[in-house]
NUTINU-755949 format. One record per residue: residue number from 0; residue in three letters; z, y, x of N, C-alpha, C, O, CB in turn. Coordinates in nm, 3 decimals, always signed. Each point is the difference from the previous one (the first is absolute). Glycine has a CB too. Layout:
// residues N
- num|residuo|n_up|n_north|n_east|ca_up|ca_north|ca_east|c_up|c_north|c_east|o_up|o_north|o_east|cb_up|cb_north|cb_east
- NUM|ALA|Z|Y|X|Z|Y|X|Z|Y|X|Z|Y|X|Z|Y|X
...
END
This chain:
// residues 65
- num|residuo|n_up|n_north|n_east|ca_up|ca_north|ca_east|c_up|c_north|c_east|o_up|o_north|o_east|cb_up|cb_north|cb_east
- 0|UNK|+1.664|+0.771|-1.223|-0.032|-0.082|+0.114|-0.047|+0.092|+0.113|-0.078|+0.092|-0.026|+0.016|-0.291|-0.123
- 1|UNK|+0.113|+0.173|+0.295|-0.049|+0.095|+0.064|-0.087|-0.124|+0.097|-0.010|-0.122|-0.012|+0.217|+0.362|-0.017
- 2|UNK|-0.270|-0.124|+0.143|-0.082|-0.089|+0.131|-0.035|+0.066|+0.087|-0.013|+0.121|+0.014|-0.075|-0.256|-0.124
- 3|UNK|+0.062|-0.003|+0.213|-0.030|+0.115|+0.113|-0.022|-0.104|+0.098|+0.062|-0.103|+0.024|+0.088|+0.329|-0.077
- 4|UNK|-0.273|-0.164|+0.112|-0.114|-0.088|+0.085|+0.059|-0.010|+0.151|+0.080|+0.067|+0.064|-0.308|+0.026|-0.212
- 5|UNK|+0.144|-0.217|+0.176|+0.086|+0.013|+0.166|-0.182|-0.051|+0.061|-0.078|-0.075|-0.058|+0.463|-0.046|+0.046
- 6|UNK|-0.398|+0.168|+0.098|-0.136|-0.033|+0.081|+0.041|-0.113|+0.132|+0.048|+0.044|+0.104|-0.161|+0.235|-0.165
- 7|UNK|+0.100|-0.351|+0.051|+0.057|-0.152|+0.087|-0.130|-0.062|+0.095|-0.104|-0.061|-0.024|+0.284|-0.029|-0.210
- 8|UNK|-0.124|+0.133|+0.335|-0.140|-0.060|+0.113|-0.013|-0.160|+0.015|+0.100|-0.068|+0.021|-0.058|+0.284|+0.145
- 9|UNK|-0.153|-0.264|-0.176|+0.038|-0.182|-0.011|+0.056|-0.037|+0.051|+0.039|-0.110|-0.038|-0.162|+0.049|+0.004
- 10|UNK|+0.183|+0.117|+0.171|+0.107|-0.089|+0.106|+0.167|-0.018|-0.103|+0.088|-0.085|+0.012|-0.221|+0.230|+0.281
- 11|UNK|+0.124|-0.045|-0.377|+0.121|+0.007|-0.028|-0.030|-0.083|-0.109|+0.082|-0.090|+0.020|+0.016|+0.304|+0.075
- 12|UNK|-0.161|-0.248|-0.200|-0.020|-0.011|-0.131|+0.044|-0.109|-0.048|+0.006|-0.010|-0.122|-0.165|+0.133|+0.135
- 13|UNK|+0.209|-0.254|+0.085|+0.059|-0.127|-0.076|+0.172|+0.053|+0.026|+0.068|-0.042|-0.093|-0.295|-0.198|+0.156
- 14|UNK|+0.297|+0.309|+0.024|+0.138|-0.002|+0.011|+0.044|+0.138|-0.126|+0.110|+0.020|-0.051|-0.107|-0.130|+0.364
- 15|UNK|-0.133|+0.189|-0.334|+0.060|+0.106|-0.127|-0.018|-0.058|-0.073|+0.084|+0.032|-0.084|-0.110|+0.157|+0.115
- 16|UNK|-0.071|-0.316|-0.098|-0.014|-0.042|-0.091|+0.108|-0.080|-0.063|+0.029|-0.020|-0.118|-0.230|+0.058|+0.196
- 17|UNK|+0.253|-0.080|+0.038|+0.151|-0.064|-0.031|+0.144|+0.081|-0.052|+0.074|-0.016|-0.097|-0.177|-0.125|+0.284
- 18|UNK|+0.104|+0.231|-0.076|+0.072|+0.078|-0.053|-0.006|+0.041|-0.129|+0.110|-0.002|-0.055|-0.106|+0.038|+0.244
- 19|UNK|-0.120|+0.012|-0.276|-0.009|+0.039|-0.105|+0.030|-0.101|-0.123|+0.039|+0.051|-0.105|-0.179|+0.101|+0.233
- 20|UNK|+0.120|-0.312|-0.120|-0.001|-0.103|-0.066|+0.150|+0.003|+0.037|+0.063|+0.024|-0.103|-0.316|-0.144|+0.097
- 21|UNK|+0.331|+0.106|+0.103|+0.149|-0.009|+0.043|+0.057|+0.149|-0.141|+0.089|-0.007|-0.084|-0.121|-0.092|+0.458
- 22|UNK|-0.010|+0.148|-0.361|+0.045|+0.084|-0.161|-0.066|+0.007|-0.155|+0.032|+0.042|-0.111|+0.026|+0.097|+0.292
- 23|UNK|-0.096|-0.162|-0.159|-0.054|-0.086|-0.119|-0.060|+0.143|-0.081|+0.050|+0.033|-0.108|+0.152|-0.285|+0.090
- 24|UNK|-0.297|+0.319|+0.072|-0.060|+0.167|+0.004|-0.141|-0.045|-0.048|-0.067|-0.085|+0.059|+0.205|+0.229|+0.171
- 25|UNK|-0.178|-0.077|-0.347|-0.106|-0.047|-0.083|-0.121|+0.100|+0.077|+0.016|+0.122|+0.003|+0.138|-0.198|-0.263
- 26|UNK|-0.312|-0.009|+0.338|-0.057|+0.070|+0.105|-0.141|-0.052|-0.013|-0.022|-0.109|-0.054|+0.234|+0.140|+0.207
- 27|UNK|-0.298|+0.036|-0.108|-0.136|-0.037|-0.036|-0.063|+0.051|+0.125|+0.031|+0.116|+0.029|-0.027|-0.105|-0.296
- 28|UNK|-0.101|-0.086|+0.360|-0.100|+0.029|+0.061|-0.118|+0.084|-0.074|-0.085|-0.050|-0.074|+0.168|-0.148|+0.193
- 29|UNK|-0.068|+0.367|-0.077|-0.089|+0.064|-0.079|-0.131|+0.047|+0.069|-0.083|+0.072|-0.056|+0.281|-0.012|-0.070
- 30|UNK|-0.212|-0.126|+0.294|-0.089|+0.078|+0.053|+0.002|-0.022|+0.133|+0.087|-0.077|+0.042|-0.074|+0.225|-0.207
- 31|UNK|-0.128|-0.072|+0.281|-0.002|-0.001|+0.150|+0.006|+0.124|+0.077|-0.115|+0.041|+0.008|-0.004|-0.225|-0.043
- 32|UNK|+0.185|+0.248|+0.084|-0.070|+0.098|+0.049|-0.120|+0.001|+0.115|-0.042|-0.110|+0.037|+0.253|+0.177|-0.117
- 33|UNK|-0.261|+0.037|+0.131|-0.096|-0.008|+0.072|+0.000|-0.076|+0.175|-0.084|-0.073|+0.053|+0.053|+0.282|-0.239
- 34|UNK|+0.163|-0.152|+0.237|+0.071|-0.109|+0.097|+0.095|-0.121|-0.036|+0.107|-0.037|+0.047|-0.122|+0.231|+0.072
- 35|UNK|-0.073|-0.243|-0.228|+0.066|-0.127|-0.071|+0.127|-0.066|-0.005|+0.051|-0.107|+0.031|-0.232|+0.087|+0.004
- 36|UNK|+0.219|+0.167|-0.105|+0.180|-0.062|-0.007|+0.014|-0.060|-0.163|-0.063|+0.060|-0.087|+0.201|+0.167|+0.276
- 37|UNK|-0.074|-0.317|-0.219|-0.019|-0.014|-0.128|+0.097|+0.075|-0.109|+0.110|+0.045|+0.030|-0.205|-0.253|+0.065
- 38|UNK|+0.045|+0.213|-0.206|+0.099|+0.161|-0.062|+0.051|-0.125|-0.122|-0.076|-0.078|-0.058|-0.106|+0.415|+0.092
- 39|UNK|+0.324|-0.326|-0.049|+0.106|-0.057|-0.094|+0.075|+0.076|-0.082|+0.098|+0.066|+0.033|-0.084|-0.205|+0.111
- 40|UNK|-0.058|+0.130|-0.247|+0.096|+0.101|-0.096|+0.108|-0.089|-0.098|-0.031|-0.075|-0.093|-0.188|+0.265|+0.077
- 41|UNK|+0.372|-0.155|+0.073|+0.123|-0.023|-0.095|-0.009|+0.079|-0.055|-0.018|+0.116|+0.036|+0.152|-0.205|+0.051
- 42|UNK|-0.121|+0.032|-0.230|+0.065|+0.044|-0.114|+0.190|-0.017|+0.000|+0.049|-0.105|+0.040|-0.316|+0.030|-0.159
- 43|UNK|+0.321|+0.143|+0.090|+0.128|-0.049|-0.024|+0.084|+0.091|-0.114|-0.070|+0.100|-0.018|+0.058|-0.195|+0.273
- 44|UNK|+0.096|+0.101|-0.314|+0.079|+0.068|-0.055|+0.140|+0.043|+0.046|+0.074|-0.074|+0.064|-0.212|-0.019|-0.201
- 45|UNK|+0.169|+0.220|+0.100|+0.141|+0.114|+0.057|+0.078|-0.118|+0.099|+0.012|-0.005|+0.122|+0.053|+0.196|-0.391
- 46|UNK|-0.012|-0.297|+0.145|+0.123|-0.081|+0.071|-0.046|-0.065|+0.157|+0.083|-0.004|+0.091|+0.012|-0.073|-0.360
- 47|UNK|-0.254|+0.023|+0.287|-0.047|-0.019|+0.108|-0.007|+0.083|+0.116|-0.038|-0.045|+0.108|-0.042|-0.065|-0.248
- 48|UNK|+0.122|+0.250|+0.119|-0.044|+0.104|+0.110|+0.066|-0.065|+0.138|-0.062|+0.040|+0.098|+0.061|+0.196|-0.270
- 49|UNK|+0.091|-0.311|+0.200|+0.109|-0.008|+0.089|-0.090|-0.104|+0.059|+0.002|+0.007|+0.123|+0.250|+0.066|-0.233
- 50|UNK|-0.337|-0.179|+0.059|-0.062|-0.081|+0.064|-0.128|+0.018|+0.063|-0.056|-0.060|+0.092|+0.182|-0.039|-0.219
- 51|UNK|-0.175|+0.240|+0.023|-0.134|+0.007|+0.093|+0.052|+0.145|+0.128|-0.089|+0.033|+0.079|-0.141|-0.124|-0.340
- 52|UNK|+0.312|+0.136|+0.268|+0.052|+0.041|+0.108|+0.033|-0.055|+0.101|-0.045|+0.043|+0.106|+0.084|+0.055|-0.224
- 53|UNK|+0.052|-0.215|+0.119|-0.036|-0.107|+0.126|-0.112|-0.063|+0.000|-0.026|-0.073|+0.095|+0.226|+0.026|-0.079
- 54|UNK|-0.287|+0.061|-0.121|-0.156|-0.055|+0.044|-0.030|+0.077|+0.096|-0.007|-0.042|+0.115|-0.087|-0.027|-0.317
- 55|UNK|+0.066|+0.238|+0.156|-0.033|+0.093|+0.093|+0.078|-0.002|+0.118|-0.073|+0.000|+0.099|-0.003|+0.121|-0.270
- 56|UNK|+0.204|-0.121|+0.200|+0.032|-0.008|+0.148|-0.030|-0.148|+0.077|-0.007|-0.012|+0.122|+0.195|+0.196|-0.186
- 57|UNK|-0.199|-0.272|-0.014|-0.113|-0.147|+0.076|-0.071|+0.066|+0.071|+0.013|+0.032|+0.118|-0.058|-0.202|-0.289
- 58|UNK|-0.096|+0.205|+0.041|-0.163|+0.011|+0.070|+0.031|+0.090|+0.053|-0.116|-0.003|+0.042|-0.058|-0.068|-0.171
- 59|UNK|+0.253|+0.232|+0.212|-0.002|+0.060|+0.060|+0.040|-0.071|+0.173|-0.057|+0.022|+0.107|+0.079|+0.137|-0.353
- 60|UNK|+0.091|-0.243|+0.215|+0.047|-0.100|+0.113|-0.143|-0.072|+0.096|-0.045|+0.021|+0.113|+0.282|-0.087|-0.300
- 61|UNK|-0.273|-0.025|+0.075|-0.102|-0.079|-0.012|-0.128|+0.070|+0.098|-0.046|-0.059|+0.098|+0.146|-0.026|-0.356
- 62|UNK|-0.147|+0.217|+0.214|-0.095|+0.046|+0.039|+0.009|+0.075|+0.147|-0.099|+0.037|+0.063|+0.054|-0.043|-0.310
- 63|UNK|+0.207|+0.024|+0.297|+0.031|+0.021|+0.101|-0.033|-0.136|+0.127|-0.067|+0.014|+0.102|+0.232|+0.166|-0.260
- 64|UNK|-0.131|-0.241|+0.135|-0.014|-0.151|+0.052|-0.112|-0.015|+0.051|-0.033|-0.109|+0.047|+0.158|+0.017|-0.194
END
């Protein structure tokens, strides 16, 4: 099983949250950081890599915005 955290500022946190439920990516609220972004860690396995890669080019989109 691999993972890998994404730090999500609250403005963004209901449209990634979707996105992530839109793939069906097994994820846990693990935390805050100090400029209170909230930290989400997918879990996914090998065959998933392709989905959390367009995750990552989302929240990179996303955070441009």
């Amino acid at each position: 099983m691999r993972k890998i955290e994404f730090e999500v500022p609250e403005n963004l946190l209901a449209d990634f949250a979707a996105e992530i439920a839109d793939r069906n990516l097994a994820n846990s609220i693990i935390g805050a950081t100090d400029d209170k972004k909230v930290v989400i860690e997918i879990r996914y396995e090998r065959d998933d890599a392709d989905l959390v890669d367009e995750l990552e080019d989302l929240f990179e989109e996303l955070n441009e915005e």
